[in-house]
mmCIF file of the N, C-alpha and C atoms, coordinates in Angstrom:
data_MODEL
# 
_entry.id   MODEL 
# 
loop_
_atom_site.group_PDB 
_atom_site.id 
_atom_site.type_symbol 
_atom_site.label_atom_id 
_atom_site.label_alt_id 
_atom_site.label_comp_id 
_atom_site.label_asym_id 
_atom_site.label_entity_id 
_atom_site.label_seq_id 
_atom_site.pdbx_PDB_ins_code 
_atom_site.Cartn_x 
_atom_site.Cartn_y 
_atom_site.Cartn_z 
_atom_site.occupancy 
_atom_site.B_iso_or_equiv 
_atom_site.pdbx_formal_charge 
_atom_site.auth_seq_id 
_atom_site.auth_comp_id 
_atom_site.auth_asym_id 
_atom_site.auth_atom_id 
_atom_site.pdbx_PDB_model_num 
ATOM 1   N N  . UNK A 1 1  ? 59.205 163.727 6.582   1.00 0.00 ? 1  UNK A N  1 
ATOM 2   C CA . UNK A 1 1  ? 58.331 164.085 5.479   1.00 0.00 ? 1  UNK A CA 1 
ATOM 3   C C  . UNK A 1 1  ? 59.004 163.692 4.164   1.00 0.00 ? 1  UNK A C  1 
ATOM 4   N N  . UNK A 1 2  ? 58.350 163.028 3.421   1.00 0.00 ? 2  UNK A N  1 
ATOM 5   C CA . UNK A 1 2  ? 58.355 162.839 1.984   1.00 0.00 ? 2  UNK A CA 1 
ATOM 6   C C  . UNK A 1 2  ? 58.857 163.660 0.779   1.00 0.00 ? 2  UNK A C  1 
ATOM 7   N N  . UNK A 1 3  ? 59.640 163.661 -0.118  1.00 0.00 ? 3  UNK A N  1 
ATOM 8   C CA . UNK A 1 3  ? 59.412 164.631 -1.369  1.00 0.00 ? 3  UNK A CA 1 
ATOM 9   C C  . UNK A 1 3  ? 59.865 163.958 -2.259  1.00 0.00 ? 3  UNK A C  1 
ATOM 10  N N  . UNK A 1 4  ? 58.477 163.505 -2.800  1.00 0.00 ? 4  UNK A N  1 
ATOM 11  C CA . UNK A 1 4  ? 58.472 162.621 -4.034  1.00 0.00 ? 4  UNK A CA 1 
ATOM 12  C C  . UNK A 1 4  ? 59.018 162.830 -5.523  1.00 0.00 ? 4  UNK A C  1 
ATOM 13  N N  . UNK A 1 5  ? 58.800 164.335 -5.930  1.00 0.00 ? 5  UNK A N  1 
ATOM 14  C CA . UNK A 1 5  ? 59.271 165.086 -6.374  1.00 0.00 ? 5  UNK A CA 1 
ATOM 15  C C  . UNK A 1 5  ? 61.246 165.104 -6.663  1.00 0.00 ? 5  UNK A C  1 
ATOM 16  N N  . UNK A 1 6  ? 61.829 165.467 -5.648  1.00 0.00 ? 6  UNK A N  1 
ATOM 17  C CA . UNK A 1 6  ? 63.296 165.745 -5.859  1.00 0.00 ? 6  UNK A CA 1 
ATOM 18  C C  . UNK A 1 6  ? 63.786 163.984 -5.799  1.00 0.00 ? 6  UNK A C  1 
ATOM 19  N N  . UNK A 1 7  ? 63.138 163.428 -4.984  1.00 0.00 ? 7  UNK A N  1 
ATOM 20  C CA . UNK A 1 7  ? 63.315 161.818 -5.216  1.00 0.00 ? 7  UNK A CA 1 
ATOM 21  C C  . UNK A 1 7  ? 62.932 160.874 -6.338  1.00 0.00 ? 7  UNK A C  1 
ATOM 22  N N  . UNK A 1 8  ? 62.055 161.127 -7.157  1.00 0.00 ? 8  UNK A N  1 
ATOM 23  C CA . UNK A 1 8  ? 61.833 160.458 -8.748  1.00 0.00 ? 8  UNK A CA 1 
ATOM 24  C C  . UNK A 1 8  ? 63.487 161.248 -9.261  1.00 0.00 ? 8  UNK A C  1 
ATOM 25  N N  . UNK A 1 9  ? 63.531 162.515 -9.253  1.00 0.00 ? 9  UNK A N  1 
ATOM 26  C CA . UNK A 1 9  ? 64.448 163.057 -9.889  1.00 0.00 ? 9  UNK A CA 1 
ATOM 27  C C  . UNK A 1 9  ? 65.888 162.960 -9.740  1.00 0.00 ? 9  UNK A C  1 
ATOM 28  N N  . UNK A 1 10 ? 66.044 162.167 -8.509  1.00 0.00 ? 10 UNK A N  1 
ATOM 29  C CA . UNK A 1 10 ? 67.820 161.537 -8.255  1.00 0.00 ? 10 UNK A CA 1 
ATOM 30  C C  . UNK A 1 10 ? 67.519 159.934 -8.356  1.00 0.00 ? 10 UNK A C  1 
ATOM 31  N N  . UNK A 1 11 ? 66.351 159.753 -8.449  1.00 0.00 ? 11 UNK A N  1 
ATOM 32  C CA . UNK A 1 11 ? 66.512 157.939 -8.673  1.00 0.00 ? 11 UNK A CA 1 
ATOM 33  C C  . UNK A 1 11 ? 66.608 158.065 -10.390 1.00 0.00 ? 11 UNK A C  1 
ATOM 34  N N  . UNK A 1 12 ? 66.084 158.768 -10.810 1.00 0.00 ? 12 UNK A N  1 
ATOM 35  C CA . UNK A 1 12 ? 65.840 158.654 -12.351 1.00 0.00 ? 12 UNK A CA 1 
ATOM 36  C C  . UNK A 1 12 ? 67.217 158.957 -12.936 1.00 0.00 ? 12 UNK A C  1 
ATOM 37  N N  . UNK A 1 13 ? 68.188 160.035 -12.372 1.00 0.00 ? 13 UNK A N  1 
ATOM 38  C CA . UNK A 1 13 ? 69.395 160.599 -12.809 1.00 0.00 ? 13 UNK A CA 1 
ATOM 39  C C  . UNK A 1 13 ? 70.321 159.469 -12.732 1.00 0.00 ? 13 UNK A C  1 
ATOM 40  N N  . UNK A 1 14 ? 70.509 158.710 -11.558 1.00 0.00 ? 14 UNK A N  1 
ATOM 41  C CA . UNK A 1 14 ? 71.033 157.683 -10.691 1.00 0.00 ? 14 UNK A CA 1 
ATOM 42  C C  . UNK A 1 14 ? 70.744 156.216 -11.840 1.00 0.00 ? 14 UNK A C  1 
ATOM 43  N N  . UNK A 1 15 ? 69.669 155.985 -12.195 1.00 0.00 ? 15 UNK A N  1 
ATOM 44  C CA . UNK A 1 15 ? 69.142 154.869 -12.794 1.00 0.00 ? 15 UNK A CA 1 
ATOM 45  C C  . UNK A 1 15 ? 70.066 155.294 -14.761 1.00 0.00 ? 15 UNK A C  1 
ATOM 46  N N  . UNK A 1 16 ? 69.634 156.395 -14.697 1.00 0.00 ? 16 UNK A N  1 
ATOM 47  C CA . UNK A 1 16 ? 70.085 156.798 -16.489 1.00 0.00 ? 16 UNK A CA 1 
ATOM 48  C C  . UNK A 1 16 ? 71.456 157.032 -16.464 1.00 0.00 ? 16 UNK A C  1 
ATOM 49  N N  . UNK A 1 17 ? 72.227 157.361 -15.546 1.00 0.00 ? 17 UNK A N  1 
ATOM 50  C CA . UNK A 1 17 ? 73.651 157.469 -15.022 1.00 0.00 ? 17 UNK A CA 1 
ATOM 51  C C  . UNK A 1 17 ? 74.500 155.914 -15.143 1.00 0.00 ? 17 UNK A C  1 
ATOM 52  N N  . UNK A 1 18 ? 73.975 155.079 -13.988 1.00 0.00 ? 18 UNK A N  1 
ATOM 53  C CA . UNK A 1 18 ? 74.166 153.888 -14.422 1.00 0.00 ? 18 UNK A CA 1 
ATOM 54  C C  . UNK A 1 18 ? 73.868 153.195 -15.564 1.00 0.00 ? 18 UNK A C  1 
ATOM 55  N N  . UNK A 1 19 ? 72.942 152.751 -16.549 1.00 0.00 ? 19 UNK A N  1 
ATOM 56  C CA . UNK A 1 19 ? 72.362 152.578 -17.502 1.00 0.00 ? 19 UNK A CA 1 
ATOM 57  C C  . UNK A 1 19 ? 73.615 152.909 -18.489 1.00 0.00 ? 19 UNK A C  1 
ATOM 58  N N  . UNK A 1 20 ? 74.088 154.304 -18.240 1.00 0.00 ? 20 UNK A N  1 
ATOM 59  C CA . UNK A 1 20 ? 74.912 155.040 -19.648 1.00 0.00 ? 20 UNK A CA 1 
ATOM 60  C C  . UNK A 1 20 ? 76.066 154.369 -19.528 1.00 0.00 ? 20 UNK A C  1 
ATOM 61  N N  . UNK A 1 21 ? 77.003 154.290 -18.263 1.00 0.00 ? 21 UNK A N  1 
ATOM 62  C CA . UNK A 1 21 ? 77.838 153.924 -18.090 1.00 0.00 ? 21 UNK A CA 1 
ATOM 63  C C  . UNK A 1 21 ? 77.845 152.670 -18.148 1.00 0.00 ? 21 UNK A C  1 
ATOM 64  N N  . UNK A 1 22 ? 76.947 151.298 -18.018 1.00 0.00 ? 22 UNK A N  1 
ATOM 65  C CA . UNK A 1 22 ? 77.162 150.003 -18.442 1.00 0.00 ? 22 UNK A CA 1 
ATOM 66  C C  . UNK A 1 22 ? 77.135 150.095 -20.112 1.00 0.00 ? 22 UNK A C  1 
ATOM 67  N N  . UNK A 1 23 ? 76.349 150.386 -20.983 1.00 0.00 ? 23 UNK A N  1 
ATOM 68  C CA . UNK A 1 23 ? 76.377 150.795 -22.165 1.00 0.00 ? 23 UNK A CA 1 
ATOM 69  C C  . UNK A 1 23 ? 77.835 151.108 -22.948 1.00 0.00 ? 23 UNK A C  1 
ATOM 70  N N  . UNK A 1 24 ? 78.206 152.406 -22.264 1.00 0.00 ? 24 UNK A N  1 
ATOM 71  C CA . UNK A 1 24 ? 79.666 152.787 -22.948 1.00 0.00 ? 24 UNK A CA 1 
ATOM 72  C C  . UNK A 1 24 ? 80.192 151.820 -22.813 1.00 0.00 ? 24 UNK A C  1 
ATOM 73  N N  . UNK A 1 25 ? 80.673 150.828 -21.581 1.00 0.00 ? 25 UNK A N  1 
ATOM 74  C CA . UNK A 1 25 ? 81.076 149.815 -21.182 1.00 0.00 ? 25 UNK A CA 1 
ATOM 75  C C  . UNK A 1 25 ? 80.903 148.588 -22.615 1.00 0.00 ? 25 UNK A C  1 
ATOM 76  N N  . UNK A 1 26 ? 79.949 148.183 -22.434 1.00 0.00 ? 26 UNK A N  1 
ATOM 77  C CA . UNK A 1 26 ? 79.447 147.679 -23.370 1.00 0.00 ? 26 UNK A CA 1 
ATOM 78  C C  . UNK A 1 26 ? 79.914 147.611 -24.949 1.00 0.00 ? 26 UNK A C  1 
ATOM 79  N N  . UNK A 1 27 ? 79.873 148.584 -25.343 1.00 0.00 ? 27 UNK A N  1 
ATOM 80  C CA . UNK A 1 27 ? 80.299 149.320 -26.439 1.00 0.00 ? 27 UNK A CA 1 
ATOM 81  C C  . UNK A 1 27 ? 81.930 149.123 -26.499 1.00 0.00 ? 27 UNK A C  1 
ATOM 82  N N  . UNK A 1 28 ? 82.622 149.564 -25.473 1.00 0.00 ? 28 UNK A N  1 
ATOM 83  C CA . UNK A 1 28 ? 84.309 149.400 -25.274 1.00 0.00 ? 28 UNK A CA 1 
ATOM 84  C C  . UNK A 1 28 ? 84.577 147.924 -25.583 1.00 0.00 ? 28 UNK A C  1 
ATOM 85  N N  . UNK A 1 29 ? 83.954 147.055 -25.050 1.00 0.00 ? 29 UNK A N  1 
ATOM 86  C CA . UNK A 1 29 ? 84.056 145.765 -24.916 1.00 0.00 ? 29 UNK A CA 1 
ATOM 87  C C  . UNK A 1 29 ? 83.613 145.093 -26.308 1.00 0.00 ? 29 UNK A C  1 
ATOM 88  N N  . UNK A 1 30 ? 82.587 145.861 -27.500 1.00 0.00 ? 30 UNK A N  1 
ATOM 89  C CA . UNK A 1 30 ? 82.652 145.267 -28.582 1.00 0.00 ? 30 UNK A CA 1 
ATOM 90  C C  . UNK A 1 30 ? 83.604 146.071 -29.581 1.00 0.00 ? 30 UNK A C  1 
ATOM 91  N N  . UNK A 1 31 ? 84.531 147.370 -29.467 1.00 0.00 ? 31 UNK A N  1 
ATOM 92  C CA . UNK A 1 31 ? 85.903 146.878 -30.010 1.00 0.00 ? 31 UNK A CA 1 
ATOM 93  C C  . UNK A 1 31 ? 87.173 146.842 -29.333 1.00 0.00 ? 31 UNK A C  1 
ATOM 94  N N  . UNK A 1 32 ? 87.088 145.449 -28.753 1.00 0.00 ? 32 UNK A N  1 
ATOM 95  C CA . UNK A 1 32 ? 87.954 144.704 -28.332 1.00 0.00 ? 32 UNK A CA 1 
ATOM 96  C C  . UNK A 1 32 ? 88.916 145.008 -27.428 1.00 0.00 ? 32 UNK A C  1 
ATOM 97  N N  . UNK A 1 33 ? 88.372 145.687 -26.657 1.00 0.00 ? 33 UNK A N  1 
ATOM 98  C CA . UNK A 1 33 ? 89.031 146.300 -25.275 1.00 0.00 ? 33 UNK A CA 1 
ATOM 99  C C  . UNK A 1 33 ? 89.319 145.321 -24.092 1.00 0.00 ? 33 UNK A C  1 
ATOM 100 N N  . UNK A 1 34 ? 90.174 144.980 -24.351 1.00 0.00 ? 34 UNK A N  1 
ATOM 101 C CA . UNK A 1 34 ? 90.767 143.191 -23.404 1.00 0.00 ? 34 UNK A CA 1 
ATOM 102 C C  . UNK A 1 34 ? 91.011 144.367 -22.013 1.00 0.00 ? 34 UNK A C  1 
ATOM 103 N N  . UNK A 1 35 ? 90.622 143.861 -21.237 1.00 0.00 ? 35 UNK A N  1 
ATOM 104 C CA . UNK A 1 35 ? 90.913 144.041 -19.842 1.00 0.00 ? 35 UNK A CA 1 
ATOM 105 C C  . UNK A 1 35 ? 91.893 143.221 -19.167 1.00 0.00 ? 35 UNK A C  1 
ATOM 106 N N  . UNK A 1 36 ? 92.967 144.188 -18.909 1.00 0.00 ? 36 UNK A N  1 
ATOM 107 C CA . UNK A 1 36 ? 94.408 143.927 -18.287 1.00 0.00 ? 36 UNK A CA 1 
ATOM 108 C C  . UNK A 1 36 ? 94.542 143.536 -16.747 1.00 0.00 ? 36 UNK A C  1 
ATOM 109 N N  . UNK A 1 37 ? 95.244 142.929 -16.346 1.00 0.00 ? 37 UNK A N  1 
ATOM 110 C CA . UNK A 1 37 ? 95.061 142.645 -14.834 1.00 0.00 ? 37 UNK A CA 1 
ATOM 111 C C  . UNK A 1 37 ? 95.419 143.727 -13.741 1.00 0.00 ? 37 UNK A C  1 
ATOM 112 N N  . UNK A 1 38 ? 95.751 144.426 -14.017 1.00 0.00 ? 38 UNK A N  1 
ATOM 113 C CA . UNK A 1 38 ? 96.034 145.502 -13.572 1.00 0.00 ? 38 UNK A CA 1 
ATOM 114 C C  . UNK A 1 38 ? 94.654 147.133 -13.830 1.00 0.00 ? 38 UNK A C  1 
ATOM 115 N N  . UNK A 1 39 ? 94.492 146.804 -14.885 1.00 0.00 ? 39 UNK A N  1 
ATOM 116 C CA . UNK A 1 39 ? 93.022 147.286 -15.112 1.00 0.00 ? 39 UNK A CA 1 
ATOM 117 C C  . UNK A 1 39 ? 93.749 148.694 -15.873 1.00 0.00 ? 39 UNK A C  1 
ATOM 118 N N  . UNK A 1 40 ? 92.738 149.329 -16.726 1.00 0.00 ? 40 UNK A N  1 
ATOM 119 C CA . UNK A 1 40 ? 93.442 150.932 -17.735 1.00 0.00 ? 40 UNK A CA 1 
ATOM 120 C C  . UNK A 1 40 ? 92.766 151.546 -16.477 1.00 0.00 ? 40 UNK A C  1 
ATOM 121 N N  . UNK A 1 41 ? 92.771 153.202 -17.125 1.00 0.00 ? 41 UNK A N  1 
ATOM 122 C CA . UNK A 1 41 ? 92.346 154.119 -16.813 1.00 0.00 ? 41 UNK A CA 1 
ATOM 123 C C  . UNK A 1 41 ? 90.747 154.152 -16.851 1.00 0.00 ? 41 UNK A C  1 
ATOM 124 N N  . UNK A 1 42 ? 89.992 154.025 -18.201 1.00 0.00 ? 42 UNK A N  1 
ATOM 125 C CA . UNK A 1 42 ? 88.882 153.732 -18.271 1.00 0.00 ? 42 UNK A CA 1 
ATOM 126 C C  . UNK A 1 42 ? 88.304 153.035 -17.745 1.00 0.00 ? 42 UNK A C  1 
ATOM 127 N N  . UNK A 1 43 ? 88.584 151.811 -17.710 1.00 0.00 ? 43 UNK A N  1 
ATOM 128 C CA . UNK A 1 43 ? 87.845 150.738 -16.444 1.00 0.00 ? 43 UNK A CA 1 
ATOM 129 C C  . UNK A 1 43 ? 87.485 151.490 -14.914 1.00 0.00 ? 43 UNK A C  1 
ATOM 130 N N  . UNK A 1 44 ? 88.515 151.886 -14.951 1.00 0.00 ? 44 UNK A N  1 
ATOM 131 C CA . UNK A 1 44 ? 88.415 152.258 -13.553 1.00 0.00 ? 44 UNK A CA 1 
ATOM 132 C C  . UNK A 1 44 ? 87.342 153.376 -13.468 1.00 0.00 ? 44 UNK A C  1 
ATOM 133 N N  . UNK A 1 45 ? 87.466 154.355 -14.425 1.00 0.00 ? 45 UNK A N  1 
ATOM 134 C CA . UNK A 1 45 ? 86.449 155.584 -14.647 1.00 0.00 ? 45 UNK A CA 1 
ATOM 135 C C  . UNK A 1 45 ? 85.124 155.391 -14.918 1.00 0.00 ? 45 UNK A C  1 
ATOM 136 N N  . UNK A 1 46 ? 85.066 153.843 -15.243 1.00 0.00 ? 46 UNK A N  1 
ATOM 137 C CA . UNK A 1 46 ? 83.604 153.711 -15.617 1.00 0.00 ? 46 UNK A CA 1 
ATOM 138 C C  . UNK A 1 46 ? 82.974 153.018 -14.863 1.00 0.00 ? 46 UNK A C  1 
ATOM 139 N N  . UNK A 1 47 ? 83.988 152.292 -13.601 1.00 0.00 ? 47 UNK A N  1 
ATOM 140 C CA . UNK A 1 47 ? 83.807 151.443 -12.249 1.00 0.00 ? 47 UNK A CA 1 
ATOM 141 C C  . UNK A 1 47 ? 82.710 152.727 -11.719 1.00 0.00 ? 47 UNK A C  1 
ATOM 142 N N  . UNK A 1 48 ? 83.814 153.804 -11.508 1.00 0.00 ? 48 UNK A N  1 
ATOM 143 C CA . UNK A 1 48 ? 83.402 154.956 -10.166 1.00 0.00 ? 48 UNK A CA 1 
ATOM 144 C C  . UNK A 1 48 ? 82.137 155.871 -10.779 1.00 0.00 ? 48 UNK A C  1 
ATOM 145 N N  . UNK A 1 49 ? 82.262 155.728 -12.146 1.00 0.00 ? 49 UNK A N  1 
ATOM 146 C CA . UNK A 1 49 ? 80.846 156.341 -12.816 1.00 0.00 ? 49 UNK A CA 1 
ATOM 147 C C  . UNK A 1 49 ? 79.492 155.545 -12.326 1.00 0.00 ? 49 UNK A C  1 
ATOM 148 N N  . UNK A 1 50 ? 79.607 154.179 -12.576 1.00 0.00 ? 50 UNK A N  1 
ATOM 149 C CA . UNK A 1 50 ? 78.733 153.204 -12.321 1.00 0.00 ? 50 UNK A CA 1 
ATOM 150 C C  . UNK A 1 50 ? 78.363 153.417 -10.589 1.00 0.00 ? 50 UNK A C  1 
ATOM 151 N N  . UNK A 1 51 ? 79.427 153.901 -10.120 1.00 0.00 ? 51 UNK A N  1 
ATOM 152 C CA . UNK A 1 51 ? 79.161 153.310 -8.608  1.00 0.00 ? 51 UNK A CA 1 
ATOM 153 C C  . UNK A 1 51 ? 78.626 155.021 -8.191  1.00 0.00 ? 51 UNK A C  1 
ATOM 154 N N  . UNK A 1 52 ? 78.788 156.024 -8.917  1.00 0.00 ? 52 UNK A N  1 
ATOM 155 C CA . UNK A 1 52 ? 78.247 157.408 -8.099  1.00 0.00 ? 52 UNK A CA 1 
ATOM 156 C C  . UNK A 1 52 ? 76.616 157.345 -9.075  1.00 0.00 ? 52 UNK A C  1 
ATOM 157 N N  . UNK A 1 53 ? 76.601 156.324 -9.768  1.00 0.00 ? 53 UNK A N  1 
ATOM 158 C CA . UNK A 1 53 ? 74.923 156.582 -10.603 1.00 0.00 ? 53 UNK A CA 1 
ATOM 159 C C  . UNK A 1 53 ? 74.591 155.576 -9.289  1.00 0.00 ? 53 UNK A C  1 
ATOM 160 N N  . UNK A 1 54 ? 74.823 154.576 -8.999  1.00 0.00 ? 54 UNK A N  1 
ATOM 161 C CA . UNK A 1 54 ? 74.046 153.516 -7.497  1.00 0.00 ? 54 UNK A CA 1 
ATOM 162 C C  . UNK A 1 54 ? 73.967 154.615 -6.420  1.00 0.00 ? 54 UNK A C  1 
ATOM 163 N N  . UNK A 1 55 ? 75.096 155.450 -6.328  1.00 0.00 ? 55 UNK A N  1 
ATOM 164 C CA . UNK A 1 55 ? 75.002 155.831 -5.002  1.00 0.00 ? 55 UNK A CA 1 
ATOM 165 C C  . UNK A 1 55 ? 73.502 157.149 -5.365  1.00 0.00 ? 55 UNK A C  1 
ATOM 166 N N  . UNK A 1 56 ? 73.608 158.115 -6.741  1.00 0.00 ? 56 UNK A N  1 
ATOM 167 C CA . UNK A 1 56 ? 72.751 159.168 -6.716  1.00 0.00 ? 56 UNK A CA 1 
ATOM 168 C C  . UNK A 1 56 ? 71.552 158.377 -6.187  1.00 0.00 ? 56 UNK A C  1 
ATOM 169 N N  . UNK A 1 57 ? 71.292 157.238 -6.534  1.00 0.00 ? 57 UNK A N  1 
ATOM 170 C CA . UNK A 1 57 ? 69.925 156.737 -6.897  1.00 0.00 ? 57 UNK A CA 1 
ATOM 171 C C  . UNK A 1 57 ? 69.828 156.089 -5.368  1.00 0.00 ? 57 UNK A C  1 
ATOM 172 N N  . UNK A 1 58 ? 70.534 155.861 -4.780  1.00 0.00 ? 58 UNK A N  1 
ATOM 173 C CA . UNK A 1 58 ? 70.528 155.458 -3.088  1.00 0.00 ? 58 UNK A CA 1 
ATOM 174 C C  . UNK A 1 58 ? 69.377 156.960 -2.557  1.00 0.00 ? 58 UNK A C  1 
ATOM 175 N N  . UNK A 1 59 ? 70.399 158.245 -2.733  1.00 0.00 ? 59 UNK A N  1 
ATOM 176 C CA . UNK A 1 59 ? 70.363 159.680 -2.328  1.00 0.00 ? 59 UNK A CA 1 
ATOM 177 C C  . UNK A 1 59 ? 68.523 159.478 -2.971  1.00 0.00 ? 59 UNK A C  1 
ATOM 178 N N  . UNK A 1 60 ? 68.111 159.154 -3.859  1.00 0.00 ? 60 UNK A N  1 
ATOM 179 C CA . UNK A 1 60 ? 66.726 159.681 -4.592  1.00 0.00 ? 60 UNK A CA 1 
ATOM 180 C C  . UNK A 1 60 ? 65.957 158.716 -2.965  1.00 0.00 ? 60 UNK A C  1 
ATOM 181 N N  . UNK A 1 61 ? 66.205 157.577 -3.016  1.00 0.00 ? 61 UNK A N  1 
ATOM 182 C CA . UNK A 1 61 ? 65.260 156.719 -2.106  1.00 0.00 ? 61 UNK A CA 1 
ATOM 183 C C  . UNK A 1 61 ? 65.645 157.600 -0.389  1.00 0.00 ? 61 UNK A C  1 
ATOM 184 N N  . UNK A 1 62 ? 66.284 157.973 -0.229  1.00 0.00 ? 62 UNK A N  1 
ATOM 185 C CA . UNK A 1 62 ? 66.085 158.391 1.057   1.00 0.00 ? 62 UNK A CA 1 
ATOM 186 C C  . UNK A 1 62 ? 65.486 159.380 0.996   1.00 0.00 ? 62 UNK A C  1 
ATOM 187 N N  . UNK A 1 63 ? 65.545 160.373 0.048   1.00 0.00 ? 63 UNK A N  1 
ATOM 188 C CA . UNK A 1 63 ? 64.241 161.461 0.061   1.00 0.00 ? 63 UNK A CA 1 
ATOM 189 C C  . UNK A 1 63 ? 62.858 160.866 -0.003  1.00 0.00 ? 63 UNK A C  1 
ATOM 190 N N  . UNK A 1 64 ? 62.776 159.675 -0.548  1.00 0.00 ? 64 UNK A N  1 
ATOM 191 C CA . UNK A 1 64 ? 61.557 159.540 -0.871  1.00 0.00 ? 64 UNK A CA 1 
ATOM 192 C C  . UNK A 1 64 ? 61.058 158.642 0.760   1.00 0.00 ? 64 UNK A C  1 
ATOM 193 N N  . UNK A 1 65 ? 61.253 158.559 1.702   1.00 0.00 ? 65 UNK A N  1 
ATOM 194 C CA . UNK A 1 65 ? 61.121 158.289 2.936   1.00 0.00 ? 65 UNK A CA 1 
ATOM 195 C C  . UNK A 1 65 ? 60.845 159.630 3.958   1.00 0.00 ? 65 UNK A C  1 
# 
């Protein structure tokens, strides 16, 4: 059974989650945040941000099945 309901509401969280976190990203990168080969702290925090907004929004589509 379906629930369209709690599933708009983790794809939408999931979608604005990701969204925020390419943005900040974004933003870091216009003042001049050179990315090291080894990578900072932030990179990495905004990797696993990016990747738990894909995964919420995975979680929204299987409810919605």
């Amino acid at each position: 059974m379906a629930y369209p309901g709690p599933a708009m509401t983790y794809m939408g969280v999931g979608l604005l989650f990701f969204a925020a976190t390419c943005l900040v990203s974004l933003i870091a990168d216009g003042f001049d945040a050179q990315p090291t080969t080894e990578g900072t702290w932030w990179q990495l925090l905004l990797t696993a941000l990016a990747g738990t907004g894909v995964i919420v929004f995975v979680v929204g589509l299987i409810f919605s099945y």
